[in-house]
Residue, then its C-alpha position, 0 to 999 in steps of 0.5 A: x823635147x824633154x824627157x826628164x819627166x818620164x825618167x823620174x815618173x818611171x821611177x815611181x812605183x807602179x807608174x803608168x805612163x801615157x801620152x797621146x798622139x792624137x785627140x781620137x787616142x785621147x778621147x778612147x783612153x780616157x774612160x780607161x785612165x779614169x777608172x784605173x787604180x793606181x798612179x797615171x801620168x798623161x803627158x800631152x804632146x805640144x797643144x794637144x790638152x788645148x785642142x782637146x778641150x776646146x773640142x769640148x767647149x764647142x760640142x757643149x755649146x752645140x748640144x745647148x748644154 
């Protein structure tokens, strides 16, 4: 595991930070990430950013969308 990106992230002023664990924490924080005014990182824990938007896919394919 890497953590050179949240080194130099934190370096850049008035950065948030935020990863993550579960797809449930994801989907409640995102209204709020999008909404934010000001710099946001959102680092994804392994497949996280797969699982997620393949729970999309398959909720828009249910709903006929």
């Amino acid at each position: 595991m890497s953590f050179e990106d949240i080194g130099v992230m934190r370096s850049i002023p008035n950065m948030v930070i935020f990863e993550p664990v579960d797809i449930v924490q994801l989907e409640k924080a995102l209204p709020k990430i999008i909404d934010y005014d000001g710099p946001i990182y959102v680092r994804f824990l392994g497949n996280l950013l797969q699982l997620y938007l393949k729970r999309i896919i398959n909720s828009t394919y249910l709903r006929g969308i």
